[in-house]
C-alpha positions in Angstrom: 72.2 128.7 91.3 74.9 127.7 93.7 76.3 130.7 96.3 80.1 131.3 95.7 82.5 130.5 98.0 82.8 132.5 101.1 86.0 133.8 102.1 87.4 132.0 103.6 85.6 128.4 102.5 82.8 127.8 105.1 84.5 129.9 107.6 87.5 127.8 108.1 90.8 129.6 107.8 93.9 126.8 108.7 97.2 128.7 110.2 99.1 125.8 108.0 96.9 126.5 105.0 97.4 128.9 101.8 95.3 131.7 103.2 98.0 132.4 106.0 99.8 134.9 103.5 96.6 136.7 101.8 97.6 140.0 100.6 95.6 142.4 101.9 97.3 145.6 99.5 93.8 146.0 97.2 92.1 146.4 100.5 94.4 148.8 101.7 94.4 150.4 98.6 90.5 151.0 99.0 88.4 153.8 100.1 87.4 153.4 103.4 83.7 153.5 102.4 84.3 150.6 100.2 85.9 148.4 102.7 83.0 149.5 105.2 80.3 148.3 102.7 81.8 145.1 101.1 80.7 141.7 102.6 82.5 139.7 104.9 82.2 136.6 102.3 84.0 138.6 99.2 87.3 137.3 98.2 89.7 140.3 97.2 89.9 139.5 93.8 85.6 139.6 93.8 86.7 142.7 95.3 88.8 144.1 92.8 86.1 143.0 90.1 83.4 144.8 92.0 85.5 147.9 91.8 86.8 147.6 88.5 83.3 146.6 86.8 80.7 147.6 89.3 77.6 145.4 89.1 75.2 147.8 89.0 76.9 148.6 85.5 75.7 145.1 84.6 73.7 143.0 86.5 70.5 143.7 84.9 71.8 143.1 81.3 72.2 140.1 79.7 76.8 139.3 79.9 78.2 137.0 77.6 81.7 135.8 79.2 84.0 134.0 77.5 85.4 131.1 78.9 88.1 128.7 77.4 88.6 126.6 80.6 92.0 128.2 81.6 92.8 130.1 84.6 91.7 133.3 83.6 88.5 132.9 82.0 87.3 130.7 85.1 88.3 133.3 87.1 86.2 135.5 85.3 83.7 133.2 85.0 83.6 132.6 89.2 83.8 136.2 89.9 81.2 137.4 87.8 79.0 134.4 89.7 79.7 135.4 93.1 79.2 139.5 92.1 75.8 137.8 90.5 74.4 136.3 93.7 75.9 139.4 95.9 73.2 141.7 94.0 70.6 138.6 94.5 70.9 138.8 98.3 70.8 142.4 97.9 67.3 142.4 96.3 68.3 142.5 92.6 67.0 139.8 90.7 69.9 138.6 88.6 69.0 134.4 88.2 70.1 132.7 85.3 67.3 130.9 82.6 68.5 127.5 81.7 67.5 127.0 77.7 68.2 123.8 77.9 70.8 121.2 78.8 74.0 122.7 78.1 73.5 126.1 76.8 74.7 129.1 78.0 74.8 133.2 77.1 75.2 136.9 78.2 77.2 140.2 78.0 77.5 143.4 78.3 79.7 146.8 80.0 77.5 149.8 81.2 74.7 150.2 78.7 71.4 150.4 79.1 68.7 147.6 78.1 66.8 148.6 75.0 62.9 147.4 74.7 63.4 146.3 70.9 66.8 144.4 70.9 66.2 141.2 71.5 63.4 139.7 74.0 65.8 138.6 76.4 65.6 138.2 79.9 67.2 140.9 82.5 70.2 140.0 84.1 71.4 136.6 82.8 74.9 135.5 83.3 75.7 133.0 80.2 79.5 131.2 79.1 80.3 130.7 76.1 83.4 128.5 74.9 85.1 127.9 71.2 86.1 124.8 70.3 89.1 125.8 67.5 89.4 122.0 66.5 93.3 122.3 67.3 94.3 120.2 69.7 92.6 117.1 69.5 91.7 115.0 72.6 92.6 118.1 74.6 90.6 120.6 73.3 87.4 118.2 73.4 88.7 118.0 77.3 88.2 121.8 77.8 85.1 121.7 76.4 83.6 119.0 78.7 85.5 121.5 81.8 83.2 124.2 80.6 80.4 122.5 80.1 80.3 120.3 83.2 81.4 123.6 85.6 78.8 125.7 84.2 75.8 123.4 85.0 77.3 122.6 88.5 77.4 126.9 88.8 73.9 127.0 87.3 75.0 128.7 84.4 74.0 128.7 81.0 77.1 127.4 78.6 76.9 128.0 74.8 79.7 126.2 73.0 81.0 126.6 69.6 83.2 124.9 66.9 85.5 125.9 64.1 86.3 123.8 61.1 88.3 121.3 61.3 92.2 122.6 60.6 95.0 120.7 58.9 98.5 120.3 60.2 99.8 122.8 58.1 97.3 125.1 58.9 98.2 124.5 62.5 102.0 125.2 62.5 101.2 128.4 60.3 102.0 131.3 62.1 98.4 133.0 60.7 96.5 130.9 62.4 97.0 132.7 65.7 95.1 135.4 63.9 92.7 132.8 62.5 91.9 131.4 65.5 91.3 134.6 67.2 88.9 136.1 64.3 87.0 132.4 64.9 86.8 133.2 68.1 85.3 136.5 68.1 83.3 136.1 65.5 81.6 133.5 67.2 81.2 135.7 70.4 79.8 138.3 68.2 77.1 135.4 66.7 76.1 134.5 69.9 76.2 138.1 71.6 73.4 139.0 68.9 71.9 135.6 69.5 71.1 135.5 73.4 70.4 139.9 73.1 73.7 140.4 75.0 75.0 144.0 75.5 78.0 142.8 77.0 80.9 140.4 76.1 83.5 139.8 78.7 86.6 138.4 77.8 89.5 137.8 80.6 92.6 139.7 79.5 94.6 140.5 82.7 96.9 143.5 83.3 99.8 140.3 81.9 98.2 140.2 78.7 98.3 144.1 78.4 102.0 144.1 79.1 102.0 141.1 76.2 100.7 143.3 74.0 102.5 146.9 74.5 105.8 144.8 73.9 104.8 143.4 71.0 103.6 146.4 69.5 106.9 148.2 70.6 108.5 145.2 68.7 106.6 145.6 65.7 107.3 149.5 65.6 103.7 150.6 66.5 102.3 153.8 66.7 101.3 155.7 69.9 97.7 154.2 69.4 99.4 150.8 69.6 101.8 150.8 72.6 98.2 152.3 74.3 97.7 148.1 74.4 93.7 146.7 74.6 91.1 149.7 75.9 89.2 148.3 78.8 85.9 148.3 76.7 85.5 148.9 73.1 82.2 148.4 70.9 82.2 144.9 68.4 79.3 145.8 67.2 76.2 148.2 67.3 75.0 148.1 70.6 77.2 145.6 71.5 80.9 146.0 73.7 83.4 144.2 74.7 84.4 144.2 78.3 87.9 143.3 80.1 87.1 143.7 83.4 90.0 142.3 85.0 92.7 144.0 82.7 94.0 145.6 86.0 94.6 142.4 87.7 98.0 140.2 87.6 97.2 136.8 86.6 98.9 135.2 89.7 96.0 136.9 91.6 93.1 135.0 89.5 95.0 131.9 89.7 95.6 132.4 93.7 91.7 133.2 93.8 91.2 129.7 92.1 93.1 128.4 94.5 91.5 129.7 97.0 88.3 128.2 95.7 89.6 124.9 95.4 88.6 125.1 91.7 90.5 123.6 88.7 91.6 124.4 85.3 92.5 123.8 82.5 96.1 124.3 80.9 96.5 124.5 77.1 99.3 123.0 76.1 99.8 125.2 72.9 100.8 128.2 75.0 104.4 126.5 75.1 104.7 126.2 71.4 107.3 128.6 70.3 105.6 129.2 66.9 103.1 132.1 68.1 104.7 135.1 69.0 103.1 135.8 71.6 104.0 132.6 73.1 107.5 133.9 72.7 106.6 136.8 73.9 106.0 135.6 77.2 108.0 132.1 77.7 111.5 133.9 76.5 111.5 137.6 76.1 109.6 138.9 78.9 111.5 136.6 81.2 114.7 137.5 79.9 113.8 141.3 80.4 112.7 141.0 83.8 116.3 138.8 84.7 118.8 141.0 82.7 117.3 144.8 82.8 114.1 145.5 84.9 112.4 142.8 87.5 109.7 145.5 87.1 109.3 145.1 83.4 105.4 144.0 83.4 104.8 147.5 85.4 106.6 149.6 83.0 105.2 148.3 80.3 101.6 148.6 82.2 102.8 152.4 82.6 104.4 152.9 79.3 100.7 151.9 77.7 98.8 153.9 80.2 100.7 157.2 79.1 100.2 156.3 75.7 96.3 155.8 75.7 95.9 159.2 78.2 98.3 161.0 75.2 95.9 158.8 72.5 92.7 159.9 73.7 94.1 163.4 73.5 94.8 163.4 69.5 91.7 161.2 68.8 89.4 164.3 70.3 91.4 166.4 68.1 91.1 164.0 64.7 87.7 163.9 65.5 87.4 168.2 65.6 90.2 168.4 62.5 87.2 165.5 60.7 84.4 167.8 61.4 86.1 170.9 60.0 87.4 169.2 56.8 85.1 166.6 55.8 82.3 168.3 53.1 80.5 165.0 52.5 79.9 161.3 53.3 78.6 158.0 51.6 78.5 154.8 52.3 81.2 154.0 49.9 82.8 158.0 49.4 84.6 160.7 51.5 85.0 164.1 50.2 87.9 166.4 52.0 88.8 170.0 51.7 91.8 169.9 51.2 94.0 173.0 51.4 92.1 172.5 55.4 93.6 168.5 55.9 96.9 170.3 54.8 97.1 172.9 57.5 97.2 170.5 60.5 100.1 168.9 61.6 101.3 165.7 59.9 100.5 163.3 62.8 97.0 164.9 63.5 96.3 164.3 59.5 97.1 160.9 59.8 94.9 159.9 62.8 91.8 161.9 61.3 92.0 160.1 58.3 92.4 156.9 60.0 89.6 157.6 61.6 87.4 158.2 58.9 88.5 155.0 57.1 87.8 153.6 60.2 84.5 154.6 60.3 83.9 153.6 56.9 84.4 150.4 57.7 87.1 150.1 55.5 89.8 147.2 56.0 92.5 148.1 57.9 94.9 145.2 57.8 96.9 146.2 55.3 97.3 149.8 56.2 100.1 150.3 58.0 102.3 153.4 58.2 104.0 154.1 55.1 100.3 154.0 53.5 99.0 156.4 56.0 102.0 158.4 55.3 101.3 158.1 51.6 97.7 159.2 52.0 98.6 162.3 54.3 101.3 163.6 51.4 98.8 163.0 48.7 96.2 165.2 51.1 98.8 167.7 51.7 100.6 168.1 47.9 98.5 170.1 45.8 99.7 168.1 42.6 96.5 166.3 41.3 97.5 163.1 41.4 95.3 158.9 41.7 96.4 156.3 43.7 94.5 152.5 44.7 95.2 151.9 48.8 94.7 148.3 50.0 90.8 146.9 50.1 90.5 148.8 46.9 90.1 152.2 48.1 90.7 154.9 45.2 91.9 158.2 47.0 92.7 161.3 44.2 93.3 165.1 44.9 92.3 167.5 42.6 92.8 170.8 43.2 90.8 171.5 46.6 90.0 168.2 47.3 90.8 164.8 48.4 88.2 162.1 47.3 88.4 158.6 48.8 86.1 156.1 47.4 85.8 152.1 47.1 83.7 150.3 44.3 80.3 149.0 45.4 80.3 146.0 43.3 82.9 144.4 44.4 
């Protein structure tokens, strides 16, 4: 595997060159201990990785990262590399098993190895790239960039491919979710396929501003303006990791440059039918000109307070579930009632969202006048019927509320 760059390249730093106006406010922003023990060679944003996702939470599981060929991903993808070969000169075994000619795998935040998941090497580093068969010429382009970067890094590259879409399909607004339900469910195949425990994906702290605004736009609750957690579980004994959801994304892409390495630039992240394209092309921008230049920073702090308040009322849903909650099946949840209709009306609504959650019930068509509906039909002591989206039958009787979805369908 090749050794990352060293900072700066091959000990060269030119007075006329980019590296004359390196930031040094994450250093500064260190403890002194860190600064005292990290390497001459690391870059600060390898730095800033290293703190935010310390290897030794990592290195000896198998990391899936998720690479599209733009900025961030390689960034991601380039950090992760040098962190990689760090712990090798350190001692730690961390070297990367080719499969074969362009394959790739890995992933995993934090967990520990277990013996009977899948017999999978420690420690292997592997890309993985989705094809979305949407842009043609292009998208085969960034797929070649993947492939051809990930064998010059030593890395393995897995690469997937989604159905062929039509033009309609493409200009329909849903197929921004479609094409992100692809993408993860691909991840998720693979994960399971190569025994990773983590996958890392390479959201910045820009996409989390993305997202608190758009939830504020779409009138989301305090769970929603919390934005994306930094790791949350896809699947059992599998997580997804965003370990650079505290950096800016002019700092992976002044990293790259740093590197001398390339990208790719997709050409749909201009097109004004996603909103989150609009988002960030017109209404961000606009923000930052007419009523905050620091919008992207309160946003970051607006969904900060939100997950600390979040966290708060999820440990009590989860106390008001164990209190209320008499019995549990696969496809039925039994509630004492007259208990679910003593705690306040916003605490009623997150425990029951939980439990549906944890059903595994769908959630896409609940939104908050249902979850209002169900929380008054827990609370009124009427006995009354009602059929929720993804068929789920919730009745109260007299001391109960019953929630229950068919098994044969």
């Amino acid at each position: 595997m090749l050794r990352h760059s060293k900072w700066p390249p091959d000990g060269q730093l030119d007075p006329n060159g980019p590296h004359r106006t390196l930031d040094l406010s994450y250093y500064q922003s260190l403890p002194p201990l860190q600064l005292f023990l990290a390497p001459p060679s690391m870059h600060p944003f390898e730095l800033r990785l290293q703190n935010d996702w310390p290897p030794g939470d990592w290195r000896d599981l198998t990391v899936l990262a998720g690479v599209s060929g733009g900025a961030d991903s390689i960034a991601l993808l380039r950090a992760l590399v040098a962190l990689q070969n760090e712990a090798s000169q350190d001692g730690v075994d961390t070297s990367c098993q080719q499969d074969g000619p362009g394959r790739s795998s890995g992933a995993e935040l934090g967990a520990r190895r277990t013996v009977d998941s899948v017999d999978s090497p420690p420690g292997r580093l592997i890309a993985a790239h989705f094809h979305h068969g949407l842009r043609g010429a292009d998208a085969d382009a960034d797929m070649r960039f993947v492939v051809q970067l990930c064998e010059r890094l030593g890395v393995e590259c897995v690469v997937g491919r989604a159905e062929e879409q039509t033009s309609t399909m493409r200009q329909s607004r849903a197929s921004e979710e479609t094409s992100r339900d692809a993408r993860y469910q691909f991840l998720i195949a693979t994960a399971h396929q190569v025994g990773a425990r983590y996958v890392a994906v390479a959201h910045t702290a820009d996409d989390q501003a993305e997202t608190v605004l758009h939830h504020v736009v779409r009138g989301a609750g305090l769970a929603g303006l919390a934005g994306m957690p930094r790791a949350r579980e896809l699947a059992h004994g599998l997580a997804l990791a965003r370990p650079l959801l505290g950096a800016r994304r002019a700092a992976a892409r002044a990293y790259l440059a740093d590197l001398g390495q390339t990208f790719r630039e997709d050409s749909s992240n201009r097109d004004s039918v996603y909103t989150r394209n609009r988002l960030r092309n017109e209404l961000l921008p606009a923000l930052a000109a007419d009523y905050n230049p620091q919008i992207i920073d309160a946003l970051l702090r607006l969904g900060a307070l939100a997950a600390d308040a979040q966290e708060l009322i999820a440990e009590q849903a989860a106390e008001l579930l164990v209190r209320c909650l008499s019995h549990r099946e696969p496809e039925r949840l039994i509630f004492h009632a007259p208990a679910l209709a003593a705690a306040p009306r916003h605490l009623l609504r997150e425990a029951l969202i939980a439990a549906w959650r944890e059903q595994g019930w769908p959630m896409g068509a609940m939104g908050h006048s249902e979850w209002t509906d169900l929380a008054e039909l827990a609370t009124e002591p009427t006995p009354r019927k009602r059929i929720f989206p993804g068929e789920v039958a919730a009745e109260r009787t007299a001391d109960q509320l019953v929630l229950s979805k068919p098994t044969n369908r």
